[in-house]
mmCIF file as gemmi writes it, N, C-alpha and C atoms, coordinates in Angstrom:
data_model
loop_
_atom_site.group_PDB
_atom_site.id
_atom_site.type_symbol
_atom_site.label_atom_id
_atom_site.label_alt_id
_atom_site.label_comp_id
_atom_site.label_asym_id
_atom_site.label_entity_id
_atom_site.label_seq_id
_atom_site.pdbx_PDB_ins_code
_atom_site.Cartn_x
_atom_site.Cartn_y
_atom_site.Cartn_z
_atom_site.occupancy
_atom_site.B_iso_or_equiv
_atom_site.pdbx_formal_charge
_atom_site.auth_seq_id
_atom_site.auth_asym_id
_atom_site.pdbx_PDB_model_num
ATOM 1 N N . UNK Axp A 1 ? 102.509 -44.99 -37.409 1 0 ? 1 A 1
ATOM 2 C CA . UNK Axp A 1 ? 101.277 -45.057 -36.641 1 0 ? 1 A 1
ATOM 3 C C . UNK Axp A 1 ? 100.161 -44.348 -37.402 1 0 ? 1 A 1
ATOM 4 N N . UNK Axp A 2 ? 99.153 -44.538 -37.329 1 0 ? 2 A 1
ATOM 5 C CA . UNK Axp A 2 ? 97.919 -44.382 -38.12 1 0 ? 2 A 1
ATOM 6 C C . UNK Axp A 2 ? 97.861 -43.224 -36.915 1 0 ? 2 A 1
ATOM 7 N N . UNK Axp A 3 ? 97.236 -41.973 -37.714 1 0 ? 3 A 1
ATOM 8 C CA . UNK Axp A 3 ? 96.569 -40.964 -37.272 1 0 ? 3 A 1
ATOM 9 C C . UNK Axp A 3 ? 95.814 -41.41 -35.887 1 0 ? 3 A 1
ATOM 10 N N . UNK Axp A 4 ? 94.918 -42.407 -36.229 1 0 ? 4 A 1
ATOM 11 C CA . UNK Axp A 4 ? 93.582 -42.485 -35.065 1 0 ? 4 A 1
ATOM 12 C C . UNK Axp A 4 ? 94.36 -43.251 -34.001 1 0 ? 4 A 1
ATOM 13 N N . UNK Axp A 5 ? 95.543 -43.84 -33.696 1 0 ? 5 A 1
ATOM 14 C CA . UNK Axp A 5 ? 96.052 -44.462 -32.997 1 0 ? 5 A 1
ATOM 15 C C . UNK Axp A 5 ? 96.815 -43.762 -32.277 1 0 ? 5 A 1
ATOM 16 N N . UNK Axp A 6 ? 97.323 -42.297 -32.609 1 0 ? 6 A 1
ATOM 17 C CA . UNK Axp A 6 ? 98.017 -40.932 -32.172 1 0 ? 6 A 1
ATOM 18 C C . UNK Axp A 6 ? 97.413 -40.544 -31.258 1 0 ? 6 A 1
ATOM 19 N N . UNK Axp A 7 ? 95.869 -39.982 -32.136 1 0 ? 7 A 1
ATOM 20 C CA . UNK Axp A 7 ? 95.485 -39.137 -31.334 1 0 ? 7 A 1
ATOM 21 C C . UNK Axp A 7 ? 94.57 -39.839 -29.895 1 0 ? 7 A 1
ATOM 22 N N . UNK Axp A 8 ? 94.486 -41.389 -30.182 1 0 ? 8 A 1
ATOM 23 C CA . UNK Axp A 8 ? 93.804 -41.781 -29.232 1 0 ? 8 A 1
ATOM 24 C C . UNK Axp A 8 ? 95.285 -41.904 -27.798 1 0 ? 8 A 1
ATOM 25 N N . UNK Axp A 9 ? 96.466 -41.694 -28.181 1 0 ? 9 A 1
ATOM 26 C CA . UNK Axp A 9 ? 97.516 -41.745 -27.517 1 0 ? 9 A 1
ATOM 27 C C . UNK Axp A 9 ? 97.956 -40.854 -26.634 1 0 ? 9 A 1
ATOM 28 N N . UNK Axp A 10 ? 97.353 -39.252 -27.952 1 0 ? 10 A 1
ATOM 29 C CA . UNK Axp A 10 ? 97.533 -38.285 -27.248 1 0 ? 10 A 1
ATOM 30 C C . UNK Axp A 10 ? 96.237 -38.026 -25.886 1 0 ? 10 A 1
ATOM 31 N N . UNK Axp A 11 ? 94.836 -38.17 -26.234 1 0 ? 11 A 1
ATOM 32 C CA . UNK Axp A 11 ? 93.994 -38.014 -25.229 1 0 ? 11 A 1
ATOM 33 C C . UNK Axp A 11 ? 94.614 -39.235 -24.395 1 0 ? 11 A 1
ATOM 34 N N . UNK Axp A 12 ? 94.519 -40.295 -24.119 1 0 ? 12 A 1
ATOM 35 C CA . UNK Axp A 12 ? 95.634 -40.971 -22.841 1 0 ? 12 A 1
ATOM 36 C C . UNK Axp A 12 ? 96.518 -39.803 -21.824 1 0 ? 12 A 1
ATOM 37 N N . UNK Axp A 13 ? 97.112 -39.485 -22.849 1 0 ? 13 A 1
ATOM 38 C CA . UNK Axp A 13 ? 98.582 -38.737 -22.208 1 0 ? 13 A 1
ATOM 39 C C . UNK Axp A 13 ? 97.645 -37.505 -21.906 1 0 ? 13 A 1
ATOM 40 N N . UNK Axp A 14 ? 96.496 -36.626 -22.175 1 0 ? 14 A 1
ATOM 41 C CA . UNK Axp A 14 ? 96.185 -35.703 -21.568 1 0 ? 14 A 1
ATOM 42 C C . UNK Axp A 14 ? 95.332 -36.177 -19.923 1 0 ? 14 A 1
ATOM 43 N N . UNK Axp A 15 ? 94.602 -36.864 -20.325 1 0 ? 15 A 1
ATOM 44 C CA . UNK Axp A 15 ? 93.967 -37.741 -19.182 1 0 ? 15 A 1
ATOM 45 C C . UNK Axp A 15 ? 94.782 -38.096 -18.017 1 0 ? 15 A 1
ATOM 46 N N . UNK Axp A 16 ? 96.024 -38.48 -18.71 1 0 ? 16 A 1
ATOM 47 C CA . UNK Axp A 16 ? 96.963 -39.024 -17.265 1 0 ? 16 A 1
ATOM 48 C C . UNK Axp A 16 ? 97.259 -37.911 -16.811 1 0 ? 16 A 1
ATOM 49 N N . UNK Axp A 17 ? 97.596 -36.693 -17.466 1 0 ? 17 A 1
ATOM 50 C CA . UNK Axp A 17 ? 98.466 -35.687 -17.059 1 0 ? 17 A 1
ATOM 51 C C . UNK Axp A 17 ? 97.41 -34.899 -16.265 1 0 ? 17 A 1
ATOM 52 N N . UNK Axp A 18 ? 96.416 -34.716 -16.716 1 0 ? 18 A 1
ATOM 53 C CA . UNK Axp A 18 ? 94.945 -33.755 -15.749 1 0 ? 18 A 1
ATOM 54 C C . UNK Axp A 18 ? 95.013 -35.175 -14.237 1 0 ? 18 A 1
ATOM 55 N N . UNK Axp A 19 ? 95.149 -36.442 -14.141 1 0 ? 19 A 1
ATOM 56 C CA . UNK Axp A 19 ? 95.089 -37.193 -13.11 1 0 ? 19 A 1
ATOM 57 C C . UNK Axp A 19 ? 96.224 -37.208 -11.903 1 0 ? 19 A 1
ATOM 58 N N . UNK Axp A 20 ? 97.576 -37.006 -12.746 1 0 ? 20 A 1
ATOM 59 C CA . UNK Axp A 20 ? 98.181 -36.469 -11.897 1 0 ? 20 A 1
ATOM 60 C C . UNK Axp A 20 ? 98.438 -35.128 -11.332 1 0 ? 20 A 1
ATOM 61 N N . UNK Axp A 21 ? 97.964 -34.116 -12.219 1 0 ? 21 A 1
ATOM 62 C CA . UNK Axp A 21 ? 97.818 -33.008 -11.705 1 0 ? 21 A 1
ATOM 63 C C . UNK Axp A 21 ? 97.006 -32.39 -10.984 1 0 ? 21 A 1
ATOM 64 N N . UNK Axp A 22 ? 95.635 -33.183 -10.838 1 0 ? 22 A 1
ATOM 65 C CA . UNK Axp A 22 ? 94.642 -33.109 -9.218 1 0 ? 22 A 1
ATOM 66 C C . UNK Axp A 22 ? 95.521 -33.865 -8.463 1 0 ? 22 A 1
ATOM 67 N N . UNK Axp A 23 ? 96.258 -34.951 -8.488 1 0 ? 23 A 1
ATOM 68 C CA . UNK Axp A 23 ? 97.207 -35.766 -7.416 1 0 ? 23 A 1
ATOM 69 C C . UNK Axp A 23 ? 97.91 -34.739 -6.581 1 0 ? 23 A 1
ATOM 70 N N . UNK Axp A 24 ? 98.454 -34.135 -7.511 1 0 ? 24 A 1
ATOM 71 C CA . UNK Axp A 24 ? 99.865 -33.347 -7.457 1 0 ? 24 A 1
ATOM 72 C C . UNK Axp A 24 ? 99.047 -32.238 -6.075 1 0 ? 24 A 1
ATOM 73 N N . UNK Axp A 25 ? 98.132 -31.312 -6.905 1 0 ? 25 A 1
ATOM 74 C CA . UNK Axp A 25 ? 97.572 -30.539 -6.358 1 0 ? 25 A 1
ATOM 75 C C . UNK Axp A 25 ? 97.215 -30.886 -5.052 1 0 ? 25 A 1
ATOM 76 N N . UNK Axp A 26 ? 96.113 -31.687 -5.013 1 0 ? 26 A 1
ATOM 77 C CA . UNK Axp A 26 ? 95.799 -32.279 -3.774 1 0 ? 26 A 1
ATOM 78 C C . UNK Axp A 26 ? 96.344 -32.763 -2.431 1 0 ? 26 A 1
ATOM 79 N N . UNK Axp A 27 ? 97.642 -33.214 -3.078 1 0 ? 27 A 1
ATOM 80 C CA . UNK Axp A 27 ? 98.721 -33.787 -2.199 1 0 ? 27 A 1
ATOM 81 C C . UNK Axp A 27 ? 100.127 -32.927 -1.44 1 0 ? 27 A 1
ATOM 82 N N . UNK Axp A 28 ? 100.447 -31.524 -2.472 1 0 ? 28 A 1
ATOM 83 C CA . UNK Axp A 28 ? 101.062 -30.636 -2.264 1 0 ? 28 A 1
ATOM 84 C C . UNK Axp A 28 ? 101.264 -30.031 -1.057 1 0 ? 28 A 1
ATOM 85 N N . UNK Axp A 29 ? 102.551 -29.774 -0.466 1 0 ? 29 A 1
ATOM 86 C CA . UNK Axp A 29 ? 103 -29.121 1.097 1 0 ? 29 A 1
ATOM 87 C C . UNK Axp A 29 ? 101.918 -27.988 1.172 1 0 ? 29 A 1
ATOM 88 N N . UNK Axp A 30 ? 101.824 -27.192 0.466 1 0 ? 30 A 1
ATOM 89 C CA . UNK Axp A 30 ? 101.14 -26.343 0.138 1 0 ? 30 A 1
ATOM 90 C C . UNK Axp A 30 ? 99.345 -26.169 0.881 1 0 ? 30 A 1
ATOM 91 N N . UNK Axp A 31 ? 99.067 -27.637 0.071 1 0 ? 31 A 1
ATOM 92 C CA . UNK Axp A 31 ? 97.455 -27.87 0.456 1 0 ? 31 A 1
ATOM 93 C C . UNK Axp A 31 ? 97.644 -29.207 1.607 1 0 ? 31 A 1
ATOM 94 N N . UNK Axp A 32 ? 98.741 -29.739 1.944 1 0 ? 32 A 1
ATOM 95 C CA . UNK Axp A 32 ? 98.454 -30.634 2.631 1 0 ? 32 A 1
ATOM 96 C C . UNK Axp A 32 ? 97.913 -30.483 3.689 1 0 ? 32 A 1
ATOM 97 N N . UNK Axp A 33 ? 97.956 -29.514 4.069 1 0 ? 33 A 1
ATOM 98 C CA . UNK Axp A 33 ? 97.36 -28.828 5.796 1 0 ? 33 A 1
ATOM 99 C C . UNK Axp A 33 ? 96.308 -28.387 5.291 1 0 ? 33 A 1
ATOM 100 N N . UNK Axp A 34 ? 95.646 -28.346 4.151 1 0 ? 34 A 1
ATOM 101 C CA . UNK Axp A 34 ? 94.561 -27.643 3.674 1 0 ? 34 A 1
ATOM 102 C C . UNK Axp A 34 ? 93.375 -28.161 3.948 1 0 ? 34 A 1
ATOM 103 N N . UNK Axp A 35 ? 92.052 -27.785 4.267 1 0 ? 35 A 1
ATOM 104 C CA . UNK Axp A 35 ? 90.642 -28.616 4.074 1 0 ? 35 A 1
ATOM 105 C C . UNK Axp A 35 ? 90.652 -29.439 2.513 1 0 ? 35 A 1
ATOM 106 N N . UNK Axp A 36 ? 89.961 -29.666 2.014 1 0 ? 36 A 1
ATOM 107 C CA . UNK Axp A 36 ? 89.427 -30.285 0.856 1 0 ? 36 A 1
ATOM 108 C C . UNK Axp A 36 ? 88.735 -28.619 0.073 1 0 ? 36 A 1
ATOM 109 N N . UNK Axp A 37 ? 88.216 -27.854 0.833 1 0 ? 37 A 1
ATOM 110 C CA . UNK Axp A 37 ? 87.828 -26.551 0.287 1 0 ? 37 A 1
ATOM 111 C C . UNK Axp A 37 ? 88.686 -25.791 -0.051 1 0 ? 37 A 1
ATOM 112 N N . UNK Axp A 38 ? 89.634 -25.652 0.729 1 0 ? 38 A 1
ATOM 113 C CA . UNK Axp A 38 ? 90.989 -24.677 0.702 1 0 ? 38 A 1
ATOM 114 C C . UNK Axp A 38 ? 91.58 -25.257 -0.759 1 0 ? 38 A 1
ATOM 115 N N . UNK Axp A 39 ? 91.652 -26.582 -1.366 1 0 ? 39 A 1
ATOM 116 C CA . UNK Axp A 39 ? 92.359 -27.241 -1.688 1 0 ? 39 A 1
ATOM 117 C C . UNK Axp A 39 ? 91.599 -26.771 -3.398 1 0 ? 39 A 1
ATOM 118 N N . UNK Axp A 40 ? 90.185 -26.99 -3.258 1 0 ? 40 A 1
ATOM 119 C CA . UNK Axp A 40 ? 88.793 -26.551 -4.646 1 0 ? 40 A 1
ATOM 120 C C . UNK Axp A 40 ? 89.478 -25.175 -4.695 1 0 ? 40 A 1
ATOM 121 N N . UNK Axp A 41 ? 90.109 -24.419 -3.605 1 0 ? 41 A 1
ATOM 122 C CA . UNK Axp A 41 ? 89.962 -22.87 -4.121 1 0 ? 41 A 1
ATOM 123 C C . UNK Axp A 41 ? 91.361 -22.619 -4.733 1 0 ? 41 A 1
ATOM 124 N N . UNK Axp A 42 ? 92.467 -23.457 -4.674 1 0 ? 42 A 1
ATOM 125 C CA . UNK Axp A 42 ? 93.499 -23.082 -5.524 1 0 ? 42 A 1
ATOM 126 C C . UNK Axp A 42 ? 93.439 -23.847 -6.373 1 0 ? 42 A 1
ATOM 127 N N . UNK Axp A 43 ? 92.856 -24.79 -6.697 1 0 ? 43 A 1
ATOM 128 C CA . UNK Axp A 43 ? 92.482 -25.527 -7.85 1 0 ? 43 A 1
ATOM 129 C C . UNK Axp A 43 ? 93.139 -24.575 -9.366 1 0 ? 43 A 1
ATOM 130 N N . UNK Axp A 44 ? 92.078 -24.057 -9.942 1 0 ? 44 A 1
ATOM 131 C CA . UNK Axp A 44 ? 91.883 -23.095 -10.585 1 0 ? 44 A 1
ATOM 132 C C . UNK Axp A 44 ? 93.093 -22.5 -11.013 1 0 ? 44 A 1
ATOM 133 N N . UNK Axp A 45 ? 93.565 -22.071 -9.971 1 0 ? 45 A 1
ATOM 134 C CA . UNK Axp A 45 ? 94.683 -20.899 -10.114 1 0 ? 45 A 1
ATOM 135 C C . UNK Axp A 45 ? 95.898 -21.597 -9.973 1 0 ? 45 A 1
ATOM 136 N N . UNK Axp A 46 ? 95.54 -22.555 -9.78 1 0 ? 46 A 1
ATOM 137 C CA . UNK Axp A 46 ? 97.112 -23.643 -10.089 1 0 ? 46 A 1
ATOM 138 C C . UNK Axp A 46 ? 97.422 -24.069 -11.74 1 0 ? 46 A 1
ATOM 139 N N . UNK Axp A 47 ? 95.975 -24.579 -12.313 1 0 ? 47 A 1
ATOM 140 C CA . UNK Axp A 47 ? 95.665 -24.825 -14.031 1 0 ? 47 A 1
ATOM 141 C C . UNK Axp A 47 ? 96.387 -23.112 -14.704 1 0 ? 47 A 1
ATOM 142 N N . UNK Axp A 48 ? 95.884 -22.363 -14.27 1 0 ? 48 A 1
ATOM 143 C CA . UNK Axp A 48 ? 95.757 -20.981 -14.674 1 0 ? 48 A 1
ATOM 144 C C . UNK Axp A 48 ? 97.176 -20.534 -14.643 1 0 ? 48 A 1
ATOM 145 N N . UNK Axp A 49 ? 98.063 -20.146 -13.389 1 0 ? 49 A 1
ATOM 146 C CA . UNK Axp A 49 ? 99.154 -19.37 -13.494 1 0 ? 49 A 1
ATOM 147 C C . UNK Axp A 49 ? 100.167 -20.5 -13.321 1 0 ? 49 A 1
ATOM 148 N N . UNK Axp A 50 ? 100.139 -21.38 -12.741 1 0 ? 50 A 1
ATOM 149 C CA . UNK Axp A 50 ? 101.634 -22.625 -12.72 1 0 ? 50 A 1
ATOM 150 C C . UNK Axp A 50 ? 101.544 -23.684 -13.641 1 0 ? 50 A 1
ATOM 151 N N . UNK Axp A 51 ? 100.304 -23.964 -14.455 1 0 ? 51 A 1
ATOM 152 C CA . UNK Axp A 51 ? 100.418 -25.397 -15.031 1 0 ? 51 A 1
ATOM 153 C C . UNK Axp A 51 ? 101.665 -25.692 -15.768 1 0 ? 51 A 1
ATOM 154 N N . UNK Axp A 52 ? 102.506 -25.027 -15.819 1 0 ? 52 A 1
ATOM 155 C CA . UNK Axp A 52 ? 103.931 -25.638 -16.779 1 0 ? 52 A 1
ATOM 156 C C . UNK Axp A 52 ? 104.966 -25.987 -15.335 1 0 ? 52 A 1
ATOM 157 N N . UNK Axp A 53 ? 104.435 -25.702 -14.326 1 0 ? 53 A 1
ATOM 158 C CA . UNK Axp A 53 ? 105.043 -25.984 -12.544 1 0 ? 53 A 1
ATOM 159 C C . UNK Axp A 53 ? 104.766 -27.647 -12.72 1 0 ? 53 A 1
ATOM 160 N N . UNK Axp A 54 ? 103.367 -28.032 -13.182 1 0 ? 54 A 1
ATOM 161 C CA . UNK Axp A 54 ? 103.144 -29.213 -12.462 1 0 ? 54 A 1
ATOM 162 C C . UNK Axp A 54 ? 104.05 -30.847 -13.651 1 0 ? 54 A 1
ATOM 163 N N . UNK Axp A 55 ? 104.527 -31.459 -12.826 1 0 ? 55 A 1
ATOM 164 C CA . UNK Axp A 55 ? 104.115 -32.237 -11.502 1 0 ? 55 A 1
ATOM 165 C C . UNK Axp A 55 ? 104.609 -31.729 -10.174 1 0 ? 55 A 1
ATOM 166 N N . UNK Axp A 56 ? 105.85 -30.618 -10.18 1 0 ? 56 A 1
ATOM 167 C CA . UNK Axp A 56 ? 106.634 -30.828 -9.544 1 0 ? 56 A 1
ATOM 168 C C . UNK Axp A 56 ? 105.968 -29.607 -8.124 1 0 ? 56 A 1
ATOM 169 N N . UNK Axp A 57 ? 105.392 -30.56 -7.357 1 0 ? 57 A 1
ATOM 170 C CA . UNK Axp A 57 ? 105.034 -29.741 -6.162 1 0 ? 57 A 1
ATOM 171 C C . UNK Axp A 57 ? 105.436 -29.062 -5.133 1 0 ? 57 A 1
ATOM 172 N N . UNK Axp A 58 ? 106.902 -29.021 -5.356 1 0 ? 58 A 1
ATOM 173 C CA . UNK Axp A 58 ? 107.596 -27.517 -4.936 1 0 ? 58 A 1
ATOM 174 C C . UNK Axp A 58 ? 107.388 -26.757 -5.869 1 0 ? 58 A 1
ATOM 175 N N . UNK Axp A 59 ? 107.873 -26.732 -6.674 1 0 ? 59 A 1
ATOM 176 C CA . UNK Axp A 59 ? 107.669 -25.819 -7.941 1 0 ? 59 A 1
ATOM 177 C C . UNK Axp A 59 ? 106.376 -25.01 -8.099 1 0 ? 59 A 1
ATOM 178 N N . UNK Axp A 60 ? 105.263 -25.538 -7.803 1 0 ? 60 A 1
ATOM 179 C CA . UNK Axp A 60 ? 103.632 -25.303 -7.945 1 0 ? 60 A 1
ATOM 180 C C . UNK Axp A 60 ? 103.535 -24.204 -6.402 1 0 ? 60 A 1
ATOM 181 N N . UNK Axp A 61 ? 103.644 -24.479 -5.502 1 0 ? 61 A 1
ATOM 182 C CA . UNK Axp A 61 ? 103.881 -23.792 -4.429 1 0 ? 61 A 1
ATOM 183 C C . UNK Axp A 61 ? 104.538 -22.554 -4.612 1 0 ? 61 A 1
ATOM 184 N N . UNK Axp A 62 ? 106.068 -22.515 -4.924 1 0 ? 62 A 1
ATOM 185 C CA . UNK Axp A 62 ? 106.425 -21.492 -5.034 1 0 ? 62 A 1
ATOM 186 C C . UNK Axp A 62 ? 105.676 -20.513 -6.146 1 0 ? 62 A 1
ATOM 187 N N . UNK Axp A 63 ? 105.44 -21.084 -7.255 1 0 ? 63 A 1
ATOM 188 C CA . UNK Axp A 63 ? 104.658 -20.349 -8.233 1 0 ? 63 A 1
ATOM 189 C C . UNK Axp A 63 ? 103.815 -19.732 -7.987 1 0 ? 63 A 1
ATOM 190 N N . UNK Axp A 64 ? 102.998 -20.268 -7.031 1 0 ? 64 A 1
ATOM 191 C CA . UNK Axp A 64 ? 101.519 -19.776 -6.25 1 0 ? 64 A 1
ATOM 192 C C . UNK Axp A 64 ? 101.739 -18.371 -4.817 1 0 ? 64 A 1
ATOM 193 N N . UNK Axp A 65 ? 103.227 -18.472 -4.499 1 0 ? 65 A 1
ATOM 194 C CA . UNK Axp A 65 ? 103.479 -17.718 -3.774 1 0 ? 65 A 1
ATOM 195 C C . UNK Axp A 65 ? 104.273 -16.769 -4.352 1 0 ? 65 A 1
ATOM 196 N N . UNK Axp A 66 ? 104.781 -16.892 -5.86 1 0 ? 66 A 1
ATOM 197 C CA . UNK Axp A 66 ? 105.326 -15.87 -6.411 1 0 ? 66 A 1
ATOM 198 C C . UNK Axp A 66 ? 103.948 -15.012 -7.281 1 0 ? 66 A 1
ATOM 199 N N . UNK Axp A 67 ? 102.811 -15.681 -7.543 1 0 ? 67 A 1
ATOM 200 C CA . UNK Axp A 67 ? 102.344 -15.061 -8.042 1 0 ? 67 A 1
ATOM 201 C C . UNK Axp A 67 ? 101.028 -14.493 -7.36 1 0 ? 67 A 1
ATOM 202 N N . UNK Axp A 68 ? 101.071 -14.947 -5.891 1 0 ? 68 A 1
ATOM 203 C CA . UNK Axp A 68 ? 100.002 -14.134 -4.611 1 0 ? 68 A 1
ATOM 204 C C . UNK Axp A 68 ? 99.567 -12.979 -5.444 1 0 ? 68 A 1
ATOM 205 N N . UNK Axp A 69 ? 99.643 -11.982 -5.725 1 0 ? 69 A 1
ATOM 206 C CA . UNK Axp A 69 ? 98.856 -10.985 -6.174 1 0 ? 69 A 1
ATOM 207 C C . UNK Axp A 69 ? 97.793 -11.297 -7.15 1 0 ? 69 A 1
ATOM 208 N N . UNK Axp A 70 ? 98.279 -12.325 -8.126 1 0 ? 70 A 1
ATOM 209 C CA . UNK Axp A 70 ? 97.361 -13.036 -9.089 1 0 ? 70 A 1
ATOM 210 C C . UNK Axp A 70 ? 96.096 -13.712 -8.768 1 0 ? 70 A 1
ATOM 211 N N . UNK Axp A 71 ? 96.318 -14.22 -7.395 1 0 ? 71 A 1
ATOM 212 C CA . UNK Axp A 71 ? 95.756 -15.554 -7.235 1 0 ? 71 A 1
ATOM 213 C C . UNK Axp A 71 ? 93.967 -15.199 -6.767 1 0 ? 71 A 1
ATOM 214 N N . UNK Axp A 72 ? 93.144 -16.164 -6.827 1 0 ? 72 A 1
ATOM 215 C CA . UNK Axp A 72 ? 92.128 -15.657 -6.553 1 0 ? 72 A 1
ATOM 216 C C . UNK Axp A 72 ? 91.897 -15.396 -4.992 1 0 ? 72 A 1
ATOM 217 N N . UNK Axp A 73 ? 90.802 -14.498 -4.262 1 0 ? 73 A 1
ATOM 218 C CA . UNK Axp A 73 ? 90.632 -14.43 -2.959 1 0 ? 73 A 1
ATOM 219 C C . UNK Axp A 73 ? 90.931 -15.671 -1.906 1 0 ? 73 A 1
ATOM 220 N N . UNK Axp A 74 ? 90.128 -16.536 -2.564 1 0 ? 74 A 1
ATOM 221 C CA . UNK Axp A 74 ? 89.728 -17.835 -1.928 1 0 ? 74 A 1
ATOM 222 C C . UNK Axp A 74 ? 91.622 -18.28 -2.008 1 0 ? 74 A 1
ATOM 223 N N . UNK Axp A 75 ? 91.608 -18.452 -2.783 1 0 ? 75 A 1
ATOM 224 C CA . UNK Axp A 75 ? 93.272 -19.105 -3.115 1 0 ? 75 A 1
ATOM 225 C C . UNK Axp A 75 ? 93.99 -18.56 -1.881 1 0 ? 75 A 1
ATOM 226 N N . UNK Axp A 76 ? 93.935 -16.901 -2.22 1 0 ? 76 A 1
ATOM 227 C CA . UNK Axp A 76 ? 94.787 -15.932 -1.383 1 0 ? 76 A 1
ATOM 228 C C . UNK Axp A 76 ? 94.503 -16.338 0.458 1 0 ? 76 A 1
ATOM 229 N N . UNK Axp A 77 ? 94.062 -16.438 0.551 1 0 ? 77 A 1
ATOM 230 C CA . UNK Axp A 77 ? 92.938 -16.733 1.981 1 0 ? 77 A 1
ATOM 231 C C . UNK Axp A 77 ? 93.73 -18.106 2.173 1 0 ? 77 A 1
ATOM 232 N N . UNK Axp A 78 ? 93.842 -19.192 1.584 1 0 ? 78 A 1
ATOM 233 C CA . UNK Axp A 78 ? 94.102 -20.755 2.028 1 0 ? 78 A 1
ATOM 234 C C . UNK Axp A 78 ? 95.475 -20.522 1.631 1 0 ? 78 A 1
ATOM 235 N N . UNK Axp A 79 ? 96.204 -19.924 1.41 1 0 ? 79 A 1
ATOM 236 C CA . UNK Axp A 79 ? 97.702 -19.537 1.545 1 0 ? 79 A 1
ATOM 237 C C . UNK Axp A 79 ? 98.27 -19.051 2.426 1 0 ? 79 A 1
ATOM 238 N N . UNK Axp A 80 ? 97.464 -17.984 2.822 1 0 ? 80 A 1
ATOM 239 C CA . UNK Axp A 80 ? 97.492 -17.239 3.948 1 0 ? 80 A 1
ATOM 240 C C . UNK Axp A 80 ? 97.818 -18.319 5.154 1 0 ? 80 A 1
ATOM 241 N N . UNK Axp A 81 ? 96.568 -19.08 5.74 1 0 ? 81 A 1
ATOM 242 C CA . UNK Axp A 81 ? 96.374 -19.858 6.531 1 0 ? 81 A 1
ATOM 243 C C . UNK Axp A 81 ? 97.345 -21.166 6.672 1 0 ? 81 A 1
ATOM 244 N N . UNK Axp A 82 ? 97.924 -21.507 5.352 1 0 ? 82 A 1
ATOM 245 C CA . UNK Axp A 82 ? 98.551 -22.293 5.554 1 0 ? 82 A 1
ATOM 246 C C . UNK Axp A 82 ? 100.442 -22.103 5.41 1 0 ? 82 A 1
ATOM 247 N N . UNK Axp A 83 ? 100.147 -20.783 5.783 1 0 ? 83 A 1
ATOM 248 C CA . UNK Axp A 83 ? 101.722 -19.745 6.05 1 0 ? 83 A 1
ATOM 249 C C . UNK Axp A 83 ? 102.448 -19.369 4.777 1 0 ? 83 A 1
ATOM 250 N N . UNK Axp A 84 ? 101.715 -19.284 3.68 1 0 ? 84 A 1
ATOM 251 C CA . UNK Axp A 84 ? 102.411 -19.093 2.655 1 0 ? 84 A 1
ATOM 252 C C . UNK Axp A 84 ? 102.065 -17.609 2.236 1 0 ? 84 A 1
């Protein structure tokens, strides 16, 4: 494979992977009870402390509840609320 045919392969495969990982996020036990705001505020801190969690949205959850002390206010707050 020609170089430029790689790397246009590899941005694909990053693109899909950032598409399913707002999916993931969005859709998660976690945020499913969530507003759409609740959902912007763990955003962040999902990329940040679990991204090697995602796709797998148990996995992302627990991560987010193992790493509660980490997480930002807003995060901490829509966890809270949604019993985690």
């Amino acid at each position: 494979m020609s170089p430029k045919i790689v790397a246009s392969s590899a941005v694909r495969r990053v693109f899909a992977a950032l598409a399913l990982a707002w999916t993931v996020v969005s859709a998660g036990p976690a945020f499913a009870l969530g507003t759409p705001e609740q959902r912007r505020a763990c955003t962040p801190d999902v990329y940040r402390l679990c991204a090697g969690e995602i796709p797998n949205v148990r996995a992302i959850t627990a991560c987010l509840v193992r790493q509660k002390g980490n997480l930002s206010p807003a995060c901490r707050a829509a966890m809270e609320q949604n019993g985690y």
